[in-house]
Short mmCIF file of the C-alpha atoms (twelve columns), coordinates in Angstrom:
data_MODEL
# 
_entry.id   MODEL 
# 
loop_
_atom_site.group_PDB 
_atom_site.id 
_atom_site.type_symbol 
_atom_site.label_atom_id 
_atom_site.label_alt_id 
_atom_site.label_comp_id 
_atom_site.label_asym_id 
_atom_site.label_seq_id 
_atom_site.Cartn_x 
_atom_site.Cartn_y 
_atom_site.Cartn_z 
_atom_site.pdbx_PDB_model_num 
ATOM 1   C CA . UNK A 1   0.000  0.000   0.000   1 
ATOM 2   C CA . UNK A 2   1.912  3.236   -0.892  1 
ATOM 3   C CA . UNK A 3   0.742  6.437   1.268   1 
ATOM 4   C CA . UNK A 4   -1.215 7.863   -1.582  1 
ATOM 5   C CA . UNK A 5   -4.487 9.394   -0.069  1 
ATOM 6   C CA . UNK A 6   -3.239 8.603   3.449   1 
ATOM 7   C CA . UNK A 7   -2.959 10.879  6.587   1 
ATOM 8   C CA . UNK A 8   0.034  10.686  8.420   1 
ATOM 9   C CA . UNK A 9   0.950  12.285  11.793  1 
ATOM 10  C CA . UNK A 10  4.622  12.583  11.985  1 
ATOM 11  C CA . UNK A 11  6.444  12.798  15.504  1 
ATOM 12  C CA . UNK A 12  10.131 13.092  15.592  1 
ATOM 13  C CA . UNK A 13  13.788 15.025  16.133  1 
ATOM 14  C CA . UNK A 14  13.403 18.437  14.347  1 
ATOM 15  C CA . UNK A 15  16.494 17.360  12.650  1 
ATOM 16  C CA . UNK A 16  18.335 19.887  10.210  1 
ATOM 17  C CA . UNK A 17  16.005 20.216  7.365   1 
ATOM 18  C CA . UNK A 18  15.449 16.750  7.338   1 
ATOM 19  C CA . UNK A 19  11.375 16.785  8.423   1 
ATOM 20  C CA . UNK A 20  10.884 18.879  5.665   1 
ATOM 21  C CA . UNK A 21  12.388 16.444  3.137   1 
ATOM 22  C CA . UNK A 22  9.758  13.362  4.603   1 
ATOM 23  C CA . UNK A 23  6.670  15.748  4.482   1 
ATOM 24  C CA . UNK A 24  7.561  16.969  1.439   1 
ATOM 25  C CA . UNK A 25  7.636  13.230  0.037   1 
ATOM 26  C CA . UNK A 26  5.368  11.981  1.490   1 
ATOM 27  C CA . UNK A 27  2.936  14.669  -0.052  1 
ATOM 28  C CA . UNK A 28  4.496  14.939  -3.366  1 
ATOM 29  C CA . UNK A 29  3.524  10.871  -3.286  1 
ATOM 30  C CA . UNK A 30  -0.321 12.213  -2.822  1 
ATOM 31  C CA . UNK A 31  -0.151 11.649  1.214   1 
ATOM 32  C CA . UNK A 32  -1.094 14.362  3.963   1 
ATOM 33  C CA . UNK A 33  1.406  14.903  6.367   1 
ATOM 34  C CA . UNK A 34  1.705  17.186  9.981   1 
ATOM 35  C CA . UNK A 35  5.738  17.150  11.493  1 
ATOM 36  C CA . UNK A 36  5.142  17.727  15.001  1 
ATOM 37  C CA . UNK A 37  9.003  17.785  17.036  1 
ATOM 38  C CA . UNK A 38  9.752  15.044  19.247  1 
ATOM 39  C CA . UNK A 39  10.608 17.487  22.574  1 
ATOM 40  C CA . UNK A 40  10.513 21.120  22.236  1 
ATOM 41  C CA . UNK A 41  13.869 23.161  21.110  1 
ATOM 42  C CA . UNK A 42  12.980 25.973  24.376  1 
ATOM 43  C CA . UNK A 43  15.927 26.907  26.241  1 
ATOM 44  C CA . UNK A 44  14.116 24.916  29.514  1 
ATOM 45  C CA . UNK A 45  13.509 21.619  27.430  1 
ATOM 46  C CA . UNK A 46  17.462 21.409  26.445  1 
ATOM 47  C CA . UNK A 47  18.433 22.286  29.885  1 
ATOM 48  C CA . UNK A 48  16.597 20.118  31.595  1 
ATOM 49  C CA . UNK A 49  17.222 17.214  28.913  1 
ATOM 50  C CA . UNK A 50  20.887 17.031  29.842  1 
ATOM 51  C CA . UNK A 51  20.862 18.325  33.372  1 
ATOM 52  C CA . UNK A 52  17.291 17.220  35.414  1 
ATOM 53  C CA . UNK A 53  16.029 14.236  33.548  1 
ATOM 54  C CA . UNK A 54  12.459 14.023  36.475  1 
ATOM 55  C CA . UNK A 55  11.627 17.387  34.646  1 
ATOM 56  C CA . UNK A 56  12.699 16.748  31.702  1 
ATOM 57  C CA . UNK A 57  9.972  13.604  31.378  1 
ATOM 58  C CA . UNK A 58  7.543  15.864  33.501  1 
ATOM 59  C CA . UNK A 59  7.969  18.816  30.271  1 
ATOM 60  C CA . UNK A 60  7.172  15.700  27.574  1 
ATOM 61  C CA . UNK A 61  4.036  14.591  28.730  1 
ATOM 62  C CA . UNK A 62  2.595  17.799  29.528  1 
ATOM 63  C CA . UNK A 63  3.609  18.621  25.677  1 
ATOM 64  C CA . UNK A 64  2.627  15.088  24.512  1 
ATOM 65  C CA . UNK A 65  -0.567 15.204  25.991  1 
ATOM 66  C CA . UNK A 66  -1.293 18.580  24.565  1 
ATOM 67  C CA . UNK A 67  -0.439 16.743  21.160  1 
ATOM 68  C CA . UNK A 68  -2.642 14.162  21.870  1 
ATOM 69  C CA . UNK A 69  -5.359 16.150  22.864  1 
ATOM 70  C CA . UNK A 70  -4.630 18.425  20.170  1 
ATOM 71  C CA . UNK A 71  -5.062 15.962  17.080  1 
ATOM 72  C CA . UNK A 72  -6.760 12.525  18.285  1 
ATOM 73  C CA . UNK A 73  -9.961 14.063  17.350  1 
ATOM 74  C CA . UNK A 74  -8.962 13.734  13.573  1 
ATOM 75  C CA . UNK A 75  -8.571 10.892  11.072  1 
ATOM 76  C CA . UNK A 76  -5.248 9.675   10.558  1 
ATOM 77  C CA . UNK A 77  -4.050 6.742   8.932   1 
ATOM 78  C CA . UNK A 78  -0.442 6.680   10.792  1 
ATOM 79  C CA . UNK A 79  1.247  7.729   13.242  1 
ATOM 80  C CA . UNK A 80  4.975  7.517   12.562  1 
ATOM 81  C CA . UNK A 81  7.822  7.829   15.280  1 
ATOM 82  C CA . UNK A 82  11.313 8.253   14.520  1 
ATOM 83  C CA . UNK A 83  13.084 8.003   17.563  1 
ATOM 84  C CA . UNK A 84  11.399 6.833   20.748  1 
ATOM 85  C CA . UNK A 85  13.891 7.307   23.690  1 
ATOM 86  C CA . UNK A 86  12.585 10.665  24.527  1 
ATOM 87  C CA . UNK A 87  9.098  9.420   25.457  1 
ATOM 88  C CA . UNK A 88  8.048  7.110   28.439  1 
ATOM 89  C CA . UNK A 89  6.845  3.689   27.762  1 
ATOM 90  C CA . UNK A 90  3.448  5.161   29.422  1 
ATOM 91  C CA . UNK A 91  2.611  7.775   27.335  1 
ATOM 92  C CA . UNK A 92  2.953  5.588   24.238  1 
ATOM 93  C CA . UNK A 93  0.398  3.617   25.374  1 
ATOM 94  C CA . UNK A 94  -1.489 6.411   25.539  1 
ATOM 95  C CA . UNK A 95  -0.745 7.496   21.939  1 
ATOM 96  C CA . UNK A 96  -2.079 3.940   21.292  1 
ATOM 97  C CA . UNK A 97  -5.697 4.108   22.872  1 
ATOM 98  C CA . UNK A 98  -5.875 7.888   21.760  1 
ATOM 99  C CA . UNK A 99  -5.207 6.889   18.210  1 
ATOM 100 C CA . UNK A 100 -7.314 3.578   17.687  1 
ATOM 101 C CA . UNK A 101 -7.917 3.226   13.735  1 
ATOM 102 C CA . UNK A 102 -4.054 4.107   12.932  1 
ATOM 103 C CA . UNK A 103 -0.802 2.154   12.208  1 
ATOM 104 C CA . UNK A 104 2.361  2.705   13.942  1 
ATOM 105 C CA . UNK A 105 5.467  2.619   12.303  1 
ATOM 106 C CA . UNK A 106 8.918  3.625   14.653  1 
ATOM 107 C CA . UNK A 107 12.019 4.553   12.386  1 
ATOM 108 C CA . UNK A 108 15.692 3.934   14.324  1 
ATOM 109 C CA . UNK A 109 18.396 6.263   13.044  1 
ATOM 110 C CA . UNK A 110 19.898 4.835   16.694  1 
ATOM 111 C CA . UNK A 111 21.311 1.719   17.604  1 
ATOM 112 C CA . UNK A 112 20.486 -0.393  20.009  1 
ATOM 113 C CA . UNK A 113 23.116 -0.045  22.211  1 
ATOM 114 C CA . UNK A 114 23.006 3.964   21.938  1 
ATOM 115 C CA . UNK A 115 19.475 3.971   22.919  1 
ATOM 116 C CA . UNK A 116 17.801 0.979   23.724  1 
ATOM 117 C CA . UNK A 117 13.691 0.968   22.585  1 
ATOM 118 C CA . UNK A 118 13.320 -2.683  23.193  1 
ATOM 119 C CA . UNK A 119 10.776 -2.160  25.651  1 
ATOM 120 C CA . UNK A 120 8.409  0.024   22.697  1 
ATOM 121 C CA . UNK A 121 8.514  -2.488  19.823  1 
ATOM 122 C CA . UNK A 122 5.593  -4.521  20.685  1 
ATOM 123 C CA . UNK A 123 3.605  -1.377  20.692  1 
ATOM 124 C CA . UNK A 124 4.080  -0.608  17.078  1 
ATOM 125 C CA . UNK A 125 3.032  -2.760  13.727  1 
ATOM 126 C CA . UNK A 126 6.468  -1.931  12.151  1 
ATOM 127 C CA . UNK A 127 9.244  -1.766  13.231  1 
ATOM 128 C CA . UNK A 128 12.622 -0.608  11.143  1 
ATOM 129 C CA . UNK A 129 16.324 0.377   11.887  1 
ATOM 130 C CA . UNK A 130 19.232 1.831   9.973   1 
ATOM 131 C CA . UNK A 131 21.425 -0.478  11.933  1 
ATOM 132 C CA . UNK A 132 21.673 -4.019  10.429  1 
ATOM 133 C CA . UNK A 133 23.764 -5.456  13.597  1 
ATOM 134 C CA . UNK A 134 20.278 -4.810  15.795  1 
ATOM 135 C CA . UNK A 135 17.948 -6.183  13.183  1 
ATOM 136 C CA . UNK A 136 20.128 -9.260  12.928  1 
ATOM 137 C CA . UNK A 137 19.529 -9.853  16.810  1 
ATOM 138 C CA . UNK A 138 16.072 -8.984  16.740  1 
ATOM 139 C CA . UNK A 139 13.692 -10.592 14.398  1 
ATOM 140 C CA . UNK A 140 11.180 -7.558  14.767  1 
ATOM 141 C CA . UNK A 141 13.187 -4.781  13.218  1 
ATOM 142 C CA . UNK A 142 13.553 -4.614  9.696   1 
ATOM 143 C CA . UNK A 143 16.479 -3.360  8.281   1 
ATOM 144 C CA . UNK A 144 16.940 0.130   6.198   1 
ATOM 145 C CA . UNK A 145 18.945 2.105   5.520   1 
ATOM 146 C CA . UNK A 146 18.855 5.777   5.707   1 
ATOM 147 C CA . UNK A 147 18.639 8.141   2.128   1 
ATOM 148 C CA . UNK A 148 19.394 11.422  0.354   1 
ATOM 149 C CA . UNK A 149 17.113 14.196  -0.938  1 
ATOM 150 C CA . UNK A 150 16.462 15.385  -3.901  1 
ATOM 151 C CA . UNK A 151 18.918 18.338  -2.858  1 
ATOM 152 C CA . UNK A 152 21.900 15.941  -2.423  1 
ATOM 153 C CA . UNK A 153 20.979 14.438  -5.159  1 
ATOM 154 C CA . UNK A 154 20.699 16.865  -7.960  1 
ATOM 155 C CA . UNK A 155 24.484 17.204  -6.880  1 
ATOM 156 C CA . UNK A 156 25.356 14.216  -8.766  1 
ATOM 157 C CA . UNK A 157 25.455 15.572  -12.076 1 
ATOM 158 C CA . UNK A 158 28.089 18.649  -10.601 1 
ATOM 159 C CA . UNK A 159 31.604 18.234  -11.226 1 
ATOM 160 C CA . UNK A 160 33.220 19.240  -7.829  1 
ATOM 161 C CA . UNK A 161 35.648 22.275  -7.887  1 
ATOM 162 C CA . UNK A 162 37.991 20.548  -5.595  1 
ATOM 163 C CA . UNK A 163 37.954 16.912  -7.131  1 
ATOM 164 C CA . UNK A 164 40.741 15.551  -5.079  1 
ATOM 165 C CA . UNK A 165 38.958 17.972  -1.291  1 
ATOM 166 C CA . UNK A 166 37.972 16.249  1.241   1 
ATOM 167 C CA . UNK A 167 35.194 17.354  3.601   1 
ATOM 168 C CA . UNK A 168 33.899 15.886  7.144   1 
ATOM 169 C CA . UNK A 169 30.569 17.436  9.295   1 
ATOM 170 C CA . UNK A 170 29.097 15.551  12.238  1 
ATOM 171 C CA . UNK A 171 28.902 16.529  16.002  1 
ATOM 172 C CA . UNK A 172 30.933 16.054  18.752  1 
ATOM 173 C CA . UNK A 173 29.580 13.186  20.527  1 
ATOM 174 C CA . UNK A 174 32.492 12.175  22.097  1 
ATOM 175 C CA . UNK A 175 36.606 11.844  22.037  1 
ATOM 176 C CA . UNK A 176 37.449 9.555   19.601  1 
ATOM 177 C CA . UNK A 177 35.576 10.996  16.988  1 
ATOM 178 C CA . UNK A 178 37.654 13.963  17.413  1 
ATOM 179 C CA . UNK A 179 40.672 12.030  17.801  1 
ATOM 180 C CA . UNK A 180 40.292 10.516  14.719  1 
ATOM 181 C CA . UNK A 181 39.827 14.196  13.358  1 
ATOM 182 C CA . UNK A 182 43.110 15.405  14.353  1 
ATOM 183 C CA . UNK A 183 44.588 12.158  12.667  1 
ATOM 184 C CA . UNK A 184 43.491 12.890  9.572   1 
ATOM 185 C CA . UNK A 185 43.939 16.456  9.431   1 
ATOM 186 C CA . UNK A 186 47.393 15.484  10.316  1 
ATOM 187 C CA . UNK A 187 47.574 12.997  7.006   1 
ATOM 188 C CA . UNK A 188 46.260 15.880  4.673   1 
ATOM 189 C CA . UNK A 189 48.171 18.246  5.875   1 
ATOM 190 C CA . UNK A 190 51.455 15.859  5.638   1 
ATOM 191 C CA . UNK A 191 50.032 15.303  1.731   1 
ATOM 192 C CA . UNK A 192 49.308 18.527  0.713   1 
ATOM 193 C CA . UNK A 193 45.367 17.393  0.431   1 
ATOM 194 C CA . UNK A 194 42.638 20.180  1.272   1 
ATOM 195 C CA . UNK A 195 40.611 19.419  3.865   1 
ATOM 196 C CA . UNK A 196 37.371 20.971  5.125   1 
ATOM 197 C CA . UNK A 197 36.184 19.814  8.465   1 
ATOM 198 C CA . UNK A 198 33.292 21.051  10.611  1 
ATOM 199 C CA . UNK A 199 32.923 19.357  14.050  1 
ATOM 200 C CA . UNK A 200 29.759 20.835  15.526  1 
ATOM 201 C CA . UNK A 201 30.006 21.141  19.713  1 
ATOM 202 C CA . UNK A 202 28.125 23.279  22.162  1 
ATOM 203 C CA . UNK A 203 29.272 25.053  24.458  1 
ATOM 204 C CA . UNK A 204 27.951 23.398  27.423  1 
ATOM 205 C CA . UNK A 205 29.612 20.127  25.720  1 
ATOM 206 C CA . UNK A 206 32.861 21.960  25.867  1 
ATOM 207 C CA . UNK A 207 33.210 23.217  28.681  1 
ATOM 208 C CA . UNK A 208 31.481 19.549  30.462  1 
ATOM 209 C CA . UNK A 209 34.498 17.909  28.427  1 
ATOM 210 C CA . UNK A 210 36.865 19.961  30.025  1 
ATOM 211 C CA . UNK A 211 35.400 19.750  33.959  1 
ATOM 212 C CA . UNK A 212 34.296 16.279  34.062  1 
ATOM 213 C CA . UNK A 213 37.047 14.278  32.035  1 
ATOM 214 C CA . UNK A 214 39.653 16.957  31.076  1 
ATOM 215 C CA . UNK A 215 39.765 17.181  27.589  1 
ATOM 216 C CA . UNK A 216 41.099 20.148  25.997  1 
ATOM 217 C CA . UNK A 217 39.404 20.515  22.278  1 
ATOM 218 C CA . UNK A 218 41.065 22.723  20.172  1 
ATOM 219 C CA . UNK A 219 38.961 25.568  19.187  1 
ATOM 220 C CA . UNK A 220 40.408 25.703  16.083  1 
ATOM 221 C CA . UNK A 221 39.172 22.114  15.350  1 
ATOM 222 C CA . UNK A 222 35.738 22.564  16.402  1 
ATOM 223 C CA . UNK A 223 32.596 25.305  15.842  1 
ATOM 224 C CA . UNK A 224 30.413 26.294  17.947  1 
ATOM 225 C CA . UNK A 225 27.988 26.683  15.029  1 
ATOM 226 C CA . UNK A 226 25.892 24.082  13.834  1 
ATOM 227 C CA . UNK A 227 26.208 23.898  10.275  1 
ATOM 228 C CA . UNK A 228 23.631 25.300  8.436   1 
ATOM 229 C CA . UNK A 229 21.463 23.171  5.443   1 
ATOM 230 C CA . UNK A 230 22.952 25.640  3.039   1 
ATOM 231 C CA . UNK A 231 26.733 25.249  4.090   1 
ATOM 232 C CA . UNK A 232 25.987 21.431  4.362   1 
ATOM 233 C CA . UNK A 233 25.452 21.658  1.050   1 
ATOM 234 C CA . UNK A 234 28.132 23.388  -0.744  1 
ATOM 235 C CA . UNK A 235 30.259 21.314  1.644   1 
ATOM 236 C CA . UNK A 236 28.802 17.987  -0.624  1 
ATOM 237 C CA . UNK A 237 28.790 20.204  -4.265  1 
ATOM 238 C CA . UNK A 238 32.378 21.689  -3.965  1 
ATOM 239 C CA . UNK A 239 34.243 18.636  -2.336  1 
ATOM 240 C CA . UNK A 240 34.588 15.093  -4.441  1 
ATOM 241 C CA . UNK A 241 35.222 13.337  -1.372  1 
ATOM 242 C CA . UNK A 242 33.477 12.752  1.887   1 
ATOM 243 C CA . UNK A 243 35.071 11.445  4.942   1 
ATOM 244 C CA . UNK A 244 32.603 9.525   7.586   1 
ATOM 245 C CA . UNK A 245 33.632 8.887   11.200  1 
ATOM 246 C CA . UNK A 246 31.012 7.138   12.322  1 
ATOM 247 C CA . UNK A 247 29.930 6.917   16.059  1 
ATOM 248 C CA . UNK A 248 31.242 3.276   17.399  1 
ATOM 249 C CA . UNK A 249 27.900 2.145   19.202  1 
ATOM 250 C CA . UNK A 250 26.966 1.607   16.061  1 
ATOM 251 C CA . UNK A 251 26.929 -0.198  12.365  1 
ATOM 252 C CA . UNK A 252 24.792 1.392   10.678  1 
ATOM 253 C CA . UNK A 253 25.478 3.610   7.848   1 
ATOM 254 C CA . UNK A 254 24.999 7.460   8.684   1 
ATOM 255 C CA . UNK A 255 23.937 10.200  6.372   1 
ATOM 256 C CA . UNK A 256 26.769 11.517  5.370   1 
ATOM 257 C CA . UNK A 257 27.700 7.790   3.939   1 
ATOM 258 C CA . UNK A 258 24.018 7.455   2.490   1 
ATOM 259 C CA . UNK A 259 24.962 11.280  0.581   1 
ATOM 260 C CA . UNK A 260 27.900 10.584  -0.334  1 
ATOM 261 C CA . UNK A 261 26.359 7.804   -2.608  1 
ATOM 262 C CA . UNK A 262 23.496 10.258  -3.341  1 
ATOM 263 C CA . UNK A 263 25.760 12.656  -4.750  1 
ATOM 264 C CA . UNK A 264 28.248 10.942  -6.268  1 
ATOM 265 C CA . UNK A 265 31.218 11.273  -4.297  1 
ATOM 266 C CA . UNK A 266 34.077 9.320   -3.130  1 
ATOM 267 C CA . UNK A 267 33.944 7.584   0.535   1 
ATOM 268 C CA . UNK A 268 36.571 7.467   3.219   1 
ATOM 269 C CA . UNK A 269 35.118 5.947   6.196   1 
ATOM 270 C CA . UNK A 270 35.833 4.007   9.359   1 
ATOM 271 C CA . UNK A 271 32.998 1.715   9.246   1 
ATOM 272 C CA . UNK A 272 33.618 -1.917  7.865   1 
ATOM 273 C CA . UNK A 273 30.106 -2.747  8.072   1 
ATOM 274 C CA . UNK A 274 29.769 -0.756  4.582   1 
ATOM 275 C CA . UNK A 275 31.318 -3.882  2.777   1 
ATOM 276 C CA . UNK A 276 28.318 -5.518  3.243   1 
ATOM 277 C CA . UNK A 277 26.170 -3.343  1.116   1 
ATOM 278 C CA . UNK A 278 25.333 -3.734  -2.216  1 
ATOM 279 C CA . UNK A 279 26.820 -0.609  -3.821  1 
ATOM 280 C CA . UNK A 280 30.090 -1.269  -2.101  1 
ATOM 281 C CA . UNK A 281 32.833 -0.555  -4.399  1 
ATOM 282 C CA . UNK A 282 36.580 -0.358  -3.027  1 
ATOM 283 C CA . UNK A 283 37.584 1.684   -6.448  1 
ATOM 284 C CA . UNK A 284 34.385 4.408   -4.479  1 
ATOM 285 C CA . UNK A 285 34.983 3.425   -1.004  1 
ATOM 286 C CA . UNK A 286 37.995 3.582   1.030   1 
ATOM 287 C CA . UNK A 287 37.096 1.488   4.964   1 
ATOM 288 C CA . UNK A 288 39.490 2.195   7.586   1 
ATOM 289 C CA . UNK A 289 40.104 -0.571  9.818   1 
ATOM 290 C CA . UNK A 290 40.372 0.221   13.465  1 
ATOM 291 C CA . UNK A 291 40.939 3.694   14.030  1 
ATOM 292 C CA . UNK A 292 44.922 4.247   13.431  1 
ATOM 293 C CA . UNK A 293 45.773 5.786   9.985   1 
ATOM 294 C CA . UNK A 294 49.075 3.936   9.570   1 
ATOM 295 C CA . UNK A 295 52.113 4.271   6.984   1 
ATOM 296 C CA . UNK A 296 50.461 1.080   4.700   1 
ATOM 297 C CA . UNK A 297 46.935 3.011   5.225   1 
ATOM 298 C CA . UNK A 298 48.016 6.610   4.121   1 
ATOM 299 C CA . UNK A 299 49.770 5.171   1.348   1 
ATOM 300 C CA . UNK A 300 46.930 3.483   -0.211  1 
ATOM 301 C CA . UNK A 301 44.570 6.338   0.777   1 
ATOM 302 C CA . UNK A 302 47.142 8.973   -0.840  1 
ATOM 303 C CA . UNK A 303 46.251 6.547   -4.104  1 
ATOM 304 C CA . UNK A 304 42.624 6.673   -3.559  1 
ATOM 305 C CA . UNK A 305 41.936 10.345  -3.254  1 
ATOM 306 C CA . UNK A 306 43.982 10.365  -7.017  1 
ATOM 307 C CA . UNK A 307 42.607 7.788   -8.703  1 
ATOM 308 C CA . UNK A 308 40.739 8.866   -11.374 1 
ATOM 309 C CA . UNK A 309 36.686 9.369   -10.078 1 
ATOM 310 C CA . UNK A 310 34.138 6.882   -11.586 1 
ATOM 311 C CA . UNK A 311 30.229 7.006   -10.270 1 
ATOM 312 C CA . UNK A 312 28.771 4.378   -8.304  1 
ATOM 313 C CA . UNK A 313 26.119 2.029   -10.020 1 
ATOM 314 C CA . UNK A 314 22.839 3.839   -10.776 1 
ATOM 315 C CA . UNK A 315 20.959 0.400   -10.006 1 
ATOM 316 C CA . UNK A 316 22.315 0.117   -6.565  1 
ATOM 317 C CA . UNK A 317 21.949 3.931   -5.709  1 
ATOM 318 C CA . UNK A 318 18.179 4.613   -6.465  1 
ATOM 319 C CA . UNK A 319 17.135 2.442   -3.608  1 
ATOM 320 C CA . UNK A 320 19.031 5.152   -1.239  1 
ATOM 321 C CA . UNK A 321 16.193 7.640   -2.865  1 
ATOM 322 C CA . UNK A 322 14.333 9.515   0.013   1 
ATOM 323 C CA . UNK A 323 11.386 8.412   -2.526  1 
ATOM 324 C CA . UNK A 324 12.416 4.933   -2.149  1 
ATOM 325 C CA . UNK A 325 12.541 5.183   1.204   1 
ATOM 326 C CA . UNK A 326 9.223  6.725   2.227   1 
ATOM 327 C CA . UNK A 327 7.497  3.733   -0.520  1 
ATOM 328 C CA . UNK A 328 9.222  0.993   1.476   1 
ATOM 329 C CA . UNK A 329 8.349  2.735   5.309   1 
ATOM 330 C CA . UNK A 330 4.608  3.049   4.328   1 
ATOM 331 C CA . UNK A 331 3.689  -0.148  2.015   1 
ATOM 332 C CA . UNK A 332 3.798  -2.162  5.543   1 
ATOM 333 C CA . UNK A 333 0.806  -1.268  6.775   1 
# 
């Protein structure tokens, strides 16, 4: 069943300009869509999130049941999660009685082991993760993979301005990413390679690194910017290749690998788990065992950022489509 005609309520992380891609989608496919955040972005939400958790959950179910109240008067055909951590198991019950003729369907972009939703699967009619590891150990999440947009996408047909530049953006989530970082800023700057790197931290992360486990970051390393969907952008259009440090609770394959495919550009990453996929190709994807950049590894890697570019397999990118994607979440149910 494809989500033509269908209503779907759509709960989630007010992620970068990501809920606008899905609704978008989903109603260029003929569907009707509402994006209603996950938790509030209010300066009292975040502080409480990461310093008084008791009023943190009090602040989501006073705003949950305001959603509920809000829109379980009206039709809808689905209500789709993605993400569940921030709720309590109680209040999606709640979403469950409220919201009696609908499907649920919960999207992971989580492992697991970074946040574990075992306890919520049985109250949802799909269930799917972008972490094959998990769906390998549990038989009731399905396993897919994240996508690109049409905006990544259209990049695939641009010829990058700096064919042989790398670029890396993620957050700092915690000290090996960063460590990893500084080793490869230190291999392109030994090789005369550009590299443009934008590891997002706040400031209450920086400062928490510093009192509770001592870690200096460079400010020169890090922004305390997020990077915004424009400069994400240009990042993937003027750069041929994109570098992926993924975070190591996890196997599954984050966006910027998913975009790199979108967009046609050359992988460097330091998750093995991409060899299993079918548009792996080691002459388009470089995998980084462990997380030491040794002699043997810059050598080969020096070769891979100048071998001549060729694009990956149109057949085993269009299933990577956000189009794709939103088809295969909502023909379930």
């Amino acid at each position: 069943m494809s989500v033509n005609g269908r209503r779907v309520l759509y709960i989630g992380l007010d992620y970068y300009r990501l809920p606008k891609l899905i609704v978008d989608e989903i109603e260029n496919q003929g569907g009707i869509c509402v994006f209603l955040p996950i938790k509030r972005r209010d300066l009292q939400t975040i502080a409480s999130s990461r310093l008084f958790h008791g009023r943190f959950e009090s602040i989501q179910t006073h705003y949950h049941e305001s959603i509920i109240q809000r829109y379980s008067n009206q039709q809808w055909d689905v209500v789709f999660f993605i993400q569940i951590h921030h709720l309590t198991e109680a209040m999606i019950r709640k979403y469950r009685v409220s919201f009696k003729g609908a499907s649920f369907i919960l999207y992971n972009w989580d492992s697991l082991e970074q946040h574990d939703y075992t306890k919520y699967i049985d109250y949802f009619d799909q269930v799917f993760s972008f972490d094959r590891l998990d769906t390998e150990r549990n038989r009731r999440i399905v396993y897919q993979p994240l996508f690109f947009g049409p905006d990544i996408g259209r990049l695939s047909s641009i010829v990058p301005s700096k064919k042989h530049g790398l670029q890396f953006t993620g957050t700092f989530n915690q000290l090996r990413r960063y460590q990893i970082l500084k080793r490869i800023i230190t291999f392109c700057a030994n090789n005369d390679i550009e590299f443009t790197h934008k590891m997002s931290v706040s400031w209450t992360r920086y400062l928490r690194e510093i009192a509770e486990h001592g870690n200096m970051l460079n400010p020169k390393l890090v922004t305390f910017n997020a990077v915004s969907p424009m400069e994400y952008i240009s990042l993937f259009r003027d750069n041929g290749f994109v570098v992926d440090i993924p975070n190591n609770s996890q196997s599954g394959l984050s966006f910027r690998v998913i975009e790199s495919i979108g967009s046609n550009r050359k992988l460097i990453t330091f998750n093995s788990e991409i060899v299993k996929e079918p548009f792996y190709d080691p002459d388009l994807v470089f995998v980084v065992e462990g997380e030491q950049i040794t002699e043997v590894i810059q050598s080969e890697m020096v070769k891979f950022i100048q071998d001549e570019y060729k694009p990956f397999k149109y057949r085993f990118v269009e299933k990577y489509f956000l189009a794709e994607w939103i088809r295969t979440i909502f023909d379930v149910c």
